[in-house]
PyMOL CGO cylinders between C-alpha atoms (Angstrom):
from pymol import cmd
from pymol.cgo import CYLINDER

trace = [
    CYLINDER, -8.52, -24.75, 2.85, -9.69, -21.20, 1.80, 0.3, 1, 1, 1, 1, 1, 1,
    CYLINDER, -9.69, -21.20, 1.80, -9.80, -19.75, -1.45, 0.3, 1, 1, 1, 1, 1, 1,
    CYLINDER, -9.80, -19.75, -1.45, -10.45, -16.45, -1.88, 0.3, 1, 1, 1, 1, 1, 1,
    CYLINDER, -10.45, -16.45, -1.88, -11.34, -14.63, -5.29, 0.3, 1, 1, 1, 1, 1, 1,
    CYLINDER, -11.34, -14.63, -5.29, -10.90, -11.23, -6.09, 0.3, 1, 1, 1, 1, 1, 1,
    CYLINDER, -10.90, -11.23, -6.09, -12.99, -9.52, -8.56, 0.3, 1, 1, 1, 1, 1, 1,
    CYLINDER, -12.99, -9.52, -8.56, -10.65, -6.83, -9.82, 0.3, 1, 1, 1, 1, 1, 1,
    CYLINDER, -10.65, -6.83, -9.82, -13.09, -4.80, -11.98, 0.3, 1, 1, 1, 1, 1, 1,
    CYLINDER, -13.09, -4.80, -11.98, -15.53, -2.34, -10.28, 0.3, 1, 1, 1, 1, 1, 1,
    CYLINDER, -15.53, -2.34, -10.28, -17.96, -2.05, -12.98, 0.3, 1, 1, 1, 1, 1, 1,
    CYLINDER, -17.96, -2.05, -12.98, -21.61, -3.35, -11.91, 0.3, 1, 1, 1, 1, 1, 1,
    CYLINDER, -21.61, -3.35, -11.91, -21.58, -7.19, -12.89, 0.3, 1, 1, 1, 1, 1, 1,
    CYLINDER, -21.58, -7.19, -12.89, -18.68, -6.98, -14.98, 0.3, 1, 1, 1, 1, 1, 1,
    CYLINDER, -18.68, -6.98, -14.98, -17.24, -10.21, -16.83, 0.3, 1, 1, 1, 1, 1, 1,
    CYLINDER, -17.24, -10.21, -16.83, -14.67, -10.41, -14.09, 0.3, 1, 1, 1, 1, 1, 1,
    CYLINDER, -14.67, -10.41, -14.09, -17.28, -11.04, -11.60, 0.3, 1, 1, 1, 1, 1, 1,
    CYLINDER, -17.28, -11.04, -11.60, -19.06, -13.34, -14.06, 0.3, 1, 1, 1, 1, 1, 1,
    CYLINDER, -19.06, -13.34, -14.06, -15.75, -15.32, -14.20, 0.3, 1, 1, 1, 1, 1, 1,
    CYLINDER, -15.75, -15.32, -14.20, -15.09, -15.32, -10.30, 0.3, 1, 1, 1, 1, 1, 1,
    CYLINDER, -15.09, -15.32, -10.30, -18.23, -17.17, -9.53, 0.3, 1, 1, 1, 1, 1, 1,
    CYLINDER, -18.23, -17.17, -9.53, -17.56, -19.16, -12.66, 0.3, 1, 1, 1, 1, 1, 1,
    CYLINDER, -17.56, -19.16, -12.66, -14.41, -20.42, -11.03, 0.3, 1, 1, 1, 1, 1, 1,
    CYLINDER, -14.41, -20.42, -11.03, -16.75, -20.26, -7.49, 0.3, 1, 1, 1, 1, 1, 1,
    CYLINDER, -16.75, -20.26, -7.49, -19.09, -22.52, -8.93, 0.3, 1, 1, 1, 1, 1, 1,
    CYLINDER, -19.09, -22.52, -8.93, -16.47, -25.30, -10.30, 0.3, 1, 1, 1, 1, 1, 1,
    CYLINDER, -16.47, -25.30, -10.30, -14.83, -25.01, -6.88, 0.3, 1, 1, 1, 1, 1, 1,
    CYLINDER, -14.83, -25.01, -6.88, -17.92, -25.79, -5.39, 0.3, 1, 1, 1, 1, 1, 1,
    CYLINDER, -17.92, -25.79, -5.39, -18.25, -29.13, -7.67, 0.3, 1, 1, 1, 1, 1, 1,
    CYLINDER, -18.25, -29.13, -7.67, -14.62, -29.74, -7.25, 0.3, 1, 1, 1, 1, 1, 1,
    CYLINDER, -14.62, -29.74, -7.25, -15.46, -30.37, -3.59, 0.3, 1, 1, 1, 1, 1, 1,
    CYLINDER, -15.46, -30.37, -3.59, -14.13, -27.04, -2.46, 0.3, 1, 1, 1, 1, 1, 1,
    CYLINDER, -14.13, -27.04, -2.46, -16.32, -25.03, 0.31, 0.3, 1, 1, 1, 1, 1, 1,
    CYLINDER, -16.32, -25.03, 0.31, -14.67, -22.62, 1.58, 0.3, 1, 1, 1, 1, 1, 1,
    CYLINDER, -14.67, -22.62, 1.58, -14.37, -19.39, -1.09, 0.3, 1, 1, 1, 1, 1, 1,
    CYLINDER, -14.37, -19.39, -1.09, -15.36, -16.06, -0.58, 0.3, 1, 1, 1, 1, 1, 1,
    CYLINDER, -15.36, -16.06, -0.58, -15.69, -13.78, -3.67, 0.3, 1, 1, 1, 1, 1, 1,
    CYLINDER, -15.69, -13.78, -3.67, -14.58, -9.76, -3.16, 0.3, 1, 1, 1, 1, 1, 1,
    CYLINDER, -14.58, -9.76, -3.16, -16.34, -7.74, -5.43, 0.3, 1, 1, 1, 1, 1, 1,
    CYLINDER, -16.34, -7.74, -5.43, -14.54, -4.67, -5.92, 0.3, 1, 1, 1, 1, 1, 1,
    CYLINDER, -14.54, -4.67, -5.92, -17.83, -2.48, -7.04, 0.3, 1, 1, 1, 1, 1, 1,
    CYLINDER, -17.83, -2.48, -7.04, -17.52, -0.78, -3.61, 0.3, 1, 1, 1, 1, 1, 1,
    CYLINDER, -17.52, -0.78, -3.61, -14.04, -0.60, -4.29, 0.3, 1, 1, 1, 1, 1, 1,
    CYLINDER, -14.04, -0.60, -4.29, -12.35, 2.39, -2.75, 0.3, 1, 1, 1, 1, 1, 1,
    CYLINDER, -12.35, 2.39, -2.75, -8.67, 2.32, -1.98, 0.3, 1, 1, 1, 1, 1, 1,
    CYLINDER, -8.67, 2.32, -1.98, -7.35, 5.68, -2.17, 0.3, 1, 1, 1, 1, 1, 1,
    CYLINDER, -7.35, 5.68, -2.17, -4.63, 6.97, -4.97, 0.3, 1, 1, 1, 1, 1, 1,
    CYLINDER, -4.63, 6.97, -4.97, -1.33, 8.20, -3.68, 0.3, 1, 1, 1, 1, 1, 1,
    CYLINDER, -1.33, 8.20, -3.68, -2.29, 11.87, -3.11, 0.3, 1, 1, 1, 1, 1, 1,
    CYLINDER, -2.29, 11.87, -3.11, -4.88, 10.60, -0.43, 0.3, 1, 1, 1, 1, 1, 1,
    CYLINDER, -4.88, 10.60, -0.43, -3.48, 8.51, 2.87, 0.3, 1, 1, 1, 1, 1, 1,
    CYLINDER, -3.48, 8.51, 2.87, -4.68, 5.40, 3.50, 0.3, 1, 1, 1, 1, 1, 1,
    CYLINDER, -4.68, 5.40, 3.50, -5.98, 5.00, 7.38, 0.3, 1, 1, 1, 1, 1, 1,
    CYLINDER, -5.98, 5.00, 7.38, -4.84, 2.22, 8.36, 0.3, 1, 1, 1, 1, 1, 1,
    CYLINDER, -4.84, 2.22, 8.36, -6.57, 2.26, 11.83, 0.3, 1, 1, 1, 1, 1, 1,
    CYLINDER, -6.57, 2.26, 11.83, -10.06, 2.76, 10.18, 0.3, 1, 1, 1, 1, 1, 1,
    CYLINDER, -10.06, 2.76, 10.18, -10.22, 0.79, 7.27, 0.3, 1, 1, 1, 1, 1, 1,
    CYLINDER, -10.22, 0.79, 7.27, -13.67, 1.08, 5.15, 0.3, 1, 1, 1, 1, 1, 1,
    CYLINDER, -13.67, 1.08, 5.15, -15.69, -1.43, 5.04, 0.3, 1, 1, 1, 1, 1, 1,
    CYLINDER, -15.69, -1.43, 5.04, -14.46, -2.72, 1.89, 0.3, 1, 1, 1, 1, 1, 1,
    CYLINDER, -14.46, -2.72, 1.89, -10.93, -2.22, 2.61, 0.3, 1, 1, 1, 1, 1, 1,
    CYLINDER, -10.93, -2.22, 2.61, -11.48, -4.17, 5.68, 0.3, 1, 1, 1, 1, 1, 1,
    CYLINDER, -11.48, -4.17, 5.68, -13.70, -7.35, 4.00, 0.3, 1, 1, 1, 1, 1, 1,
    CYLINDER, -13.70, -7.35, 4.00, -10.63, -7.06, 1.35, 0.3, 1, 1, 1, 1, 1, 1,
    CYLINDER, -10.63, -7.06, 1.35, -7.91, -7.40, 3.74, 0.3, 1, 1, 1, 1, 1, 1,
    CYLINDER, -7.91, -7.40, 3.74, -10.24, -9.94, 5.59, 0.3, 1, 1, 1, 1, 1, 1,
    CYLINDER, -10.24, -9.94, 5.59, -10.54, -12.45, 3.16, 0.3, 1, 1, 1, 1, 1, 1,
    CYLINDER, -10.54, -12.45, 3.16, -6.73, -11.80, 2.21, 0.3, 1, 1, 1, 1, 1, 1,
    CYLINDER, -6.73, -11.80, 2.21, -5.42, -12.22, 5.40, 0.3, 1, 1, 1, 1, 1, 1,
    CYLINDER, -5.42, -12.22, 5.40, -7.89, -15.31, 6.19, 0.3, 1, 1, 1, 1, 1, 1,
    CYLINDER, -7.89, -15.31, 6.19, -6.53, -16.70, 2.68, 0.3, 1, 1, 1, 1, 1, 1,
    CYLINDER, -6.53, -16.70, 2.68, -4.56, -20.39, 1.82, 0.3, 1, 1, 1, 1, 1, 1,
    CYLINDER, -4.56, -20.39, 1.82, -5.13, -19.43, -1.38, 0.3, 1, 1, 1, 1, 1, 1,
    CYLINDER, -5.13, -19.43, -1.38, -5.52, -15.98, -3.54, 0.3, 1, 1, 1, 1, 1, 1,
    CYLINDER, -5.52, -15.98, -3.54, -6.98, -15.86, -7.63, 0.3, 1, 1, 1, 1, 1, 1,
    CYLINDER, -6.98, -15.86, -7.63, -6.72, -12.47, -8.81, 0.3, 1, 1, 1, 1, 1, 1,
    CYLINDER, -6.72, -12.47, -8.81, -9.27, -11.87, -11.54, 0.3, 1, 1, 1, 1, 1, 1,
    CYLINDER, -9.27, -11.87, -11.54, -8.30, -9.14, -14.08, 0.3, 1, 1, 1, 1, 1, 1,
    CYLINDER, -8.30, -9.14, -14.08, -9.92, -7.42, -16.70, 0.3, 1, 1, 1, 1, 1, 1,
    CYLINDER, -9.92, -7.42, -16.70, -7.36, -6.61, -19.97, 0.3, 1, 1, 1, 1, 1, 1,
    CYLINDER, -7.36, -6.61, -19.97, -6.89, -2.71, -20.17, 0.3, 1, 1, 1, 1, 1, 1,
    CYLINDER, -6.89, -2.71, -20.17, -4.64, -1.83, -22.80, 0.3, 1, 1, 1, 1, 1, 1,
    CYLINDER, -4.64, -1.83, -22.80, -2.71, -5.38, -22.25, 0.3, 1, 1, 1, 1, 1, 1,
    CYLINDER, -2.71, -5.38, -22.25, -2.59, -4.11, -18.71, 0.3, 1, 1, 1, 1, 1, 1,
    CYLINDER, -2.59, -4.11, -18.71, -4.18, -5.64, -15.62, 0.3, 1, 1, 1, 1, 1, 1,
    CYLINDER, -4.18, -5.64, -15.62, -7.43, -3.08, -13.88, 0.3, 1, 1, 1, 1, 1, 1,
    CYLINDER, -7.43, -3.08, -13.88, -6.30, -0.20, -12.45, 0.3, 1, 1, 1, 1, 1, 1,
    CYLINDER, -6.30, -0.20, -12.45, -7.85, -1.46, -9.17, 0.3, 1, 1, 1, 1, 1, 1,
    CYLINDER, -7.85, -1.46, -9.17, -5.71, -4.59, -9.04, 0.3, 1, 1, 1, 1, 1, 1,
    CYLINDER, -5.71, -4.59, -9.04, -2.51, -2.40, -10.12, 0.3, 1, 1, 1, 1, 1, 1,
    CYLINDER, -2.51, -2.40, -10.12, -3.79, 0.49, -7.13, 0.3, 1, 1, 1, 1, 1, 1,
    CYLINDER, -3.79, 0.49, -7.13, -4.16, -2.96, -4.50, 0.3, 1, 1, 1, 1, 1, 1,
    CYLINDER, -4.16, -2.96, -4.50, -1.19, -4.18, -4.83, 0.3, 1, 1, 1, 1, 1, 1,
    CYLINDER, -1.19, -4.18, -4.83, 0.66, -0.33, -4.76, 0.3, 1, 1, 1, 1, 1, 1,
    CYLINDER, 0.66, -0.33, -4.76, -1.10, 0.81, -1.88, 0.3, 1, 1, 1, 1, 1, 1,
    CYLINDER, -1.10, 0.81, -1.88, -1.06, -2.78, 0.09, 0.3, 1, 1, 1, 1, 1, 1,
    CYLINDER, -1.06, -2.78, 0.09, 1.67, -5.03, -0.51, 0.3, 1, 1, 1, 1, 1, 1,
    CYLINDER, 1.67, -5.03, -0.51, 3.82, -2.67, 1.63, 0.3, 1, 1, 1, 1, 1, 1,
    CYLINDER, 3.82, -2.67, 1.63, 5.23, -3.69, 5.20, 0.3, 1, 1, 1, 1, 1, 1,
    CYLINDER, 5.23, -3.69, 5.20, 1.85, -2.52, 6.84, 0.3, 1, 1, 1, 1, 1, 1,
    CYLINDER, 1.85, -2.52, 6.84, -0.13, -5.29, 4.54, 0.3, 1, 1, 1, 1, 1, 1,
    CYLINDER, -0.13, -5.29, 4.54, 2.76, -7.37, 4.11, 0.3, 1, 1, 1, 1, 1, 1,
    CYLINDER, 2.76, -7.37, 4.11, 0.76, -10.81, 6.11, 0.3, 1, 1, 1, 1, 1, 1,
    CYLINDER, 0.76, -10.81, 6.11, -1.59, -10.48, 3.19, 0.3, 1, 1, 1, 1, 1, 1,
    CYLINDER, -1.59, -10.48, 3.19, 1.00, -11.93, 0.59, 0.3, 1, 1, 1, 1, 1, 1,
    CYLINDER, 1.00, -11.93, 0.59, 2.41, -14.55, 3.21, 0.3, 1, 1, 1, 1, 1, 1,
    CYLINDER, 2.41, -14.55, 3.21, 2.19, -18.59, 3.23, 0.3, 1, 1, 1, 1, 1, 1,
    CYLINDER, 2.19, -18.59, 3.23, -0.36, -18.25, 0.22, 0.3, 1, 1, 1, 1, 1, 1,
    CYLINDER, -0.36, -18.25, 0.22, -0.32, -19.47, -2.82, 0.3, 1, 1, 1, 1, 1, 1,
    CYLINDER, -0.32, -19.47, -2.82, -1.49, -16.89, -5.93, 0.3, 1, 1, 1, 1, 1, 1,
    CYLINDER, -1.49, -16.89, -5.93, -2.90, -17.91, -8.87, 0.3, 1, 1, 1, 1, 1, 1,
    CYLINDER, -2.90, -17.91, -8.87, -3.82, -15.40, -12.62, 0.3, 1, 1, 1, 1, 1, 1,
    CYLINDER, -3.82, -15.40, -12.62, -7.01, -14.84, -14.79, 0.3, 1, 1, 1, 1, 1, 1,
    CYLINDER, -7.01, -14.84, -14.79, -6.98, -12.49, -17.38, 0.3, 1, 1, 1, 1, 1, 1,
    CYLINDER, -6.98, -12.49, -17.38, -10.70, -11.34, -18.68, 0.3, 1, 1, 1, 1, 1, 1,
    CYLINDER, -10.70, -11.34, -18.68, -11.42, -9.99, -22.18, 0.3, 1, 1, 1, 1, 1, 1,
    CYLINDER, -11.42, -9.99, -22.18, -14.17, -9.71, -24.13, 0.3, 1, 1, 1, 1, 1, 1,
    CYLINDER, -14.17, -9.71, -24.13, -12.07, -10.33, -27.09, 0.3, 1, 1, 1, 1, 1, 1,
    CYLINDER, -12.07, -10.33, -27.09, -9.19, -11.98, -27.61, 0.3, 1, 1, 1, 1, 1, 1,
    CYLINDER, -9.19, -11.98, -27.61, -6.74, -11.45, -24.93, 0.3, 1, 1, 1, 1, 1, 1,
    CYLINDER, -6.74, -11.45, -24.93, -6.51, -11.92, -20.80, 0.3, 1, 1, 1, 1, 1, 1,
    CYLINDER, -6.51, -11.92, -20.80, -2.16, -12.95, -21.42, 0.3, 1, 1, 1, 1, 1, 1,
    CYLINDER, -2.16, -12.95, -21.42, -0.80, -9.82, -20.54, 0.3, 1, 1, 1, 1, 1, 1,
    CYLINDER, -0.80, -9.82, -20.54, -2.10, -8.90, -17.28, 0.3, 1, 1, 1, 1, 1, 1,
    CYLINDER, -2.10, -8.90, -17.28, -1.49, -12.75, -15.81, 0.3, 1, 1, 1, 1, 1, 1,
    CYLINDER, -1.49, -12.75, -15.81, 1.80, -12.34, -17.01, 0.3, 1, 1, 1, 1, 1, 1,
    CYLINDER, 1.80, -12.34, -17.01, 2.26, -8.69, -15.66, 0.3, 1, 1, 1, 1, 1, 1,
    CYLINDER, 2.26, -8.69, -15.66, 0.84, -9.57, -11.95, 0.3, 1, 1, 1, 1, 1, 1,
    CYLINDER, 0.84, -9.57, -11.95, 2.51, -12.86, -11.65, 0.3, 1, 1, 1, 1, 1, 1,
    CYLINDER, 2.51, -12.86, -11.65, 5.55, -11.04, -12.22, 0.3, 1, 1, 1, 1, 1, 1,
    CYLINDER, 5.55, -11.04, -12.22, 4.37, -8.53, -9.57, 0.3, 1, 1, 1, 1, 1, 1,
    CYLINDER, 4.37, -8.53, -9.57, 3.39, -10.95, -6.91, 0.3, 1, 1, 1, 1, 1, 1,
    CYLINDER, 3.39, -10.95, -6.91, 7.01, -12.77, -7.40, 0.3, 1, 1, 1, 1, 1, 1,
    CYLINDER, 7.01, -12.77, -7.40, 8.48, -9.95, -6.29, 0.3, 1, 1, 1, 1, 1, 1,
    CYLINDER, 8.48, -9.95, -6.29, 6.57, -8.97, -3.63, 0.3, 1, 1, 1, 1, 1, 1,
    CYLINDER, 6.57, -8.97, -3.63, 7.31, -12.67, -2.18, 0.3, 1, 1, 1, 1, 1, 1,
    CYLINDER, 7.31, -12.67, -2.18, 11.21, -12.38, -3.02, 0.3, 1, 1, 1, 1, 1, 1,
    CYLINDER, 11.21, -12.38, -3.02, 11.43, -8.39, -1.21, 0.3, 1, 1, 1, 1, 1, 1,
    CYLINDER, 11.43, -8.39, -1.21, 9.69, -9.65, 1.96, 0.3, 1, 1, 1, 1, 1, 1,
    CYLINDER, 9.69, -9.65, 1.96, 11.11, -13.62, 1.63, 0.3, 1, 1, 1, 1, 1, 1,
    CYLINDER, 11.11, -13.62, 1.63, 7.45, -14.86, 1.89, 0.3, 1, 1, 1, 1, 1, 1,
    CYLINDER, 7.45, -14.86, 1.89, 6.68, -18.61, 2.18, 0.3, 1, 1, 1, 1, 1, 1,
    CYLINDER, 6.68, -18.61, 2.18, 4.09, -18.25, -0.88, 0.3, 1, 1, 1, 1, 1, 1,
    CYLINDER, 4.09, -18.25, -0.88, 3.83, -19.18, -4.38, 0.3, 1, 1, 1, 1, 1, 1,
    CYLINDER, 3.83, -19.18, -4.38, 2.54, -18.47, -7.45, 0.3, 1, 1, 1, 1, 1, 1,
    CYLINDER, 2.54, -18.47, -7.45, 0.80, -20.45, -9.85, 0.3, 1, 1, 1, 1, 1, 1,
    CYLINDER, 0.80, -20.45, -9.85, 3.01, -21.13, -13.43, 0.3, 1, 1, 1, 1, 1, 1,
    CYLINDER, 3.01, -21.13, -13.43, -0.20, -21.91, -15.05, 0.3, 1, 1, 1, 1, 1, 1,
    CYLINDER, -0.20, -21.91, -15.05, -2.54, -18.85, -15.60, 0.3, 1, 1, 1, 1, 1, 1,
    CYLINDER, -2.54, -18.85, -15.60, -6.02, -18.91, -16.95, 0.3, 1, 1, 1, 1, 1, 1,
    CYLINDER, -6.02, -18.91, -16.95, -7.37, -16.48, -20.26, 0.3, 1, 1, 1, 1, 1, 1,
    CYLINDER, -7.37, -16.48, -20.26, -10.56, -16.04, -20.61, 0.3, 1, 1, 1, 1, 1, 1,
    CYLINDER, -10.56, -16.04, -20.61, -11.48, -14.84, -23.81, 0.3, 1, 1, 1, 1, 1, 1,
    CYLINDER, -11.48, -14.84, -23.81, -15.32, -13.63, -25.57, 0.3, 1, 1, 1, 1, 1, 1,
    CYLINDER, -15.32, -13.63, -25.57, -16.41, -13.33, -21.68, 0.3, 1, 1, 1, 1, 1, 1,
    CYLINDER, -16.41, -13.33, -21.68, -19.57, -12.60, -22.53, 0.3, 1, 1, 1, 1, 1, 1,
    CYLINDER, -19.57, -12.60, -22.53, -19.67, -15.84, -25.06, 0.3, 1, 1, 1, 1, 1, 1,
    CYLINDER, -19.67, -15.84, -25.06, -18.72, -18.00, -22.67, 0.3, 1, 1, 1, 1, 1, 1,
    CYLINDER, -18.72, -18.00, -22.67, -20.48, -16.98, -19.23, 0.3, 1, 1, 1, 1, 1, 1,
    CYLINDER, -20.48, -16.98, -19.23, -24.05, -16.09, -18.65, 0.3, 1, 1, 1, 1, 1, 1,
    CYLINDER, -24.05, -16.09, -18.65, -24.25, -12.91, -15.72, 0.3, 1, 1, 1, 1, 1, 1,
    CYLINDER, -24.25, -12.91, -15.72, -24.46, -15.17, -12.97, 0.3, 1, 1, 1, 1, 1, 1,
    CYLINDER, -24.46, -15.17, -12.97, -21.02, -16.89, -13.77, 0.3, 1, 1, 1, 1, 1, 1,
    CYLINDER, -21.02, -16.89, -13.77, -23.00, -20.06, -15.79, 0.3, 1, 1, 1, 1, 1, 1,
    CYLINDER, -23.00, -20.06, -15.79, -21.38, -21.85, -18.57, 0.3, 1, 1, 1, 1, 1, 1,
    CYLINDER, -21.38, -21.85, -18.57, -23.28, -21.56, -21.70, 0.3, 1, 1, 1, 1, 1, 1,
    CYLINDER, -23.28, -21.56, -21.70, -21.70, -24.68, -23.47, 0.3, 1, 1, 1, 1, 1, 1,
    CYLINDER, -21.70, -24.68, -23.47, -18.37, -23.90, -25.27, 0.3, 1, 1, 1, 1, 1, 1,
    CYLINDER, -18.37, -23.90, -25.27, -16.69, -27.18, -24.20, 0.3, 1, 1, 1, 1, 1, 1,
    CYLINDER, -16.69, -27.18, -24.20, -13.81, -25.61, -25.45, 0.3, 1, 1, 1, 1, 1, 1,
    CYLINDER, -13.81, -25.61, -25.45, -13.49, -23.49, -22.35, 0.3, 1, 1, 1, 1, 1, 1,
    CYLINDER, -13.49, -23.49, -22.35, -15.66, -25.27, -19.81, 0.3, 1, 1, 1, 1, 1, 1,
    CYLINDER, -15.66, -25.27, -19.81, -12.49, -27.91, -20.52, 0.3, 1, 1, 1, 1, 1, 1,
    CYLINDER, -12.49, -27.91, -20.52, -9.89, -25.21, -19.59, 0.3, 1, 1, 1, 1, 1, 1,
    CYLINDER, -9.89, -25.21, -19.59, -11.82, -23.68, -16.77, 0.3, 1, 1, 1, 1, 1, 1,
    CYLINDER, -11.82, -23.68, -16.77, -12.06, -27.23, -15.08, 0.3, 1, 1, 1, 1, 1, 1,
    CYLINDER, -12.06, -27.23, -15.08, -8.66, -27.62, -15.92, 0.3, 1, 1, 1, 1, 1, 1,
    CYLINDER, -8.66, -27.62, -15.92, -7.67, -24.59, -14.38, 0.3, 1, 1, 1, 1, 1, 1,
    CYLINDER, -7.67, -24.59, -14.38, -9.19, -24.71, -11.43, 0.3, 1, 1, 1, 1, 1, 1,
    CYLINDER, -9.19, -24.71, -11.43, -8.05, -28.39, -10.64, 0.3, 1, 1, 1, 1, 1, 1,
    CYLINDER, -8.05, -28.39, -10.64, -4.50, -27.48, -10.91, 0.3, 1, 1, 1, 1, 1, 1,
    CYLINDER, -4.50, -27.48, -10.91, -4.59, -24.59, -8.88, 0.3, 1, 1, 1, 1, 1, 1,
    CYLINDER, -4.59, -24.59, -8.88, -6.30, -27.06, -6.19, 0.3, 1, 1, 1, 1, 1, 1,
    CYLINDER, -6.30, -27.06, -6.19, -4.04, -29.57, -6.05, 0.3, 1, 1, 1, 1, 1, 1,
    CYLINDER, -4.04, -29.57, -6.05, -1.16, -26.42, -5.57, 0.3, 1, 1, 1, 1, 1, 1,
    CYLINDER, -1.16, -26.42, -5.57, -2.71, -25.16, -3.08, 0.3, 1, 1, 1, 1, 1, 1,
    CYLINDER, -2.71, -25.16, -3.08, -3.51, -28.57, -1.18, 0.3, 1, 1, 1, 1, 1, 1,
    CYLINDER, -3.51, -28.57, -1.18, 0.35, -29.63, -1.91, 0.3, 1, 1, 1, 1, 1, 1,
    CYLINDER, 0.35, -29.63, -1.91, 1.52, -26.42, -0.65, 0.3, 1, 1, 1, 1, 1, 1,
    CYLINDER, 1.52, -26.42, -0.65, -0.46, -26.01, 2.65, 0.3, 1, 1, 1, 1, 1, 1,
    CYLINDER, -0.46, -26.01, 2.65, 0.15, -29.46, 3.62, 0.3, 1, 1, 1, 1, 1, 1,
    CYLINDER, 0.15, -29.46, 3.62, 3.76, -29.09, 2.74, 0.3, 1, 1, 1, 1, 1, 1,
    CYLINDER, 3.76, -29.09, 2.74, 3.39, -25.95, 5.32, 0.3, 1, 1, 1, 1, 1, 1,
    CYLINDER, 3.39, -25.95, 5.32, 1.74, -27.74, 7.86, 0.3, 1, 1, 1, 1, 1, 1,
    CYLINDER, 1.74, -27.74, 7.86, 4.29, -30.75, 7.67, 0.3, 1, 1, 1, 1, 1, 1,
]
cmd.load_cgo(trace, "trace")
């Protein structure tokens, strides 16, 4: 099974990166080996007053809608804005979850993290799973999302740059927790798939 992470922030090692190979790393112990992380610090999907070419798709457009397409399983990691998820993550899903794009969002399963460096990460986990639920009821998509989300709060408390833990069992608990749910969602929804 394939996870793949996206890193919606695309500031230099921002917390949202910290947390995807956070959740990498317990993947990893979880006995989970095949993740890819997409860092969106090359991130360049153009706005609405620019076209998107389809036919020749940068080379981070194309690892993006690689490891989408190549998917069982999707965790969008989102920075809190303004109780709002990144702009990048809001721009993806405008610009790509049209009928062009549309394979990207099919027979997956989607799963939430919202980032702050305070207190916060809710809104945006609640704002894209709404998102996502619709994008799967427009195109009737085989996919799911996840009911539980994950909020990561004091980022920088929690995680050292590389993603480490640096000892709040308090969220090393719900991290672990986390990630073993959306596992076992994933695994019961491919193999319900492949049935």
């Amino acid at each position: 099974m394939k996870h793949t992470i996206l890193s919606g922030s695309s500031r230099k090692n921002s917390t949202s990166l910290q947390v995807s190979r956070a959740i990498e790393r317990v993947l990893g112990e979880l006995g989970e080996s095949e993740i890819e992380v997409v860092d969106f610090e090359d991130y360049d999907i153009p706005f609405f007053n620019e076209e998107l070419d389809v036919q020749n798709l940068s080379p981070f457009q194309t690892r993006l809608a690689n490891a989408m397409r190549s998917a069982d399983s999707i965790i969008f990691i989102t920075p809190e804005y303004n109780w709002f998820p990144s702009a990048e993550i809001v721009h993806l899903v405008h610009r790509m979850a049209g009928s062009v794009f549309k394979d990207l969002w099919d027979n997956k399963v989607f799963s939430f993290v919202g980032v702050s460096t305070g207190r916060g990460g809710r809104m945006p986990t609640v704002q894209l799973g709404y998102v996502v639920d619709k994008i799967i009821n427009v195109f009737s998509f085989d996919s799911v999302t996840n009911p539980k989300s994950f909020e990561v709060q004091f980022a920088g408390q929690v995680l050292d740059e590389e993603g480490n833990s640096l000892g709040s069992p308090e969220f090393d608990k719900g991290l672990k927790a986390f990630t073993n749910y959306h596992i076992r969602l994933s695994k019961r929804w491919v193999a319900g798939h492949k049935a």
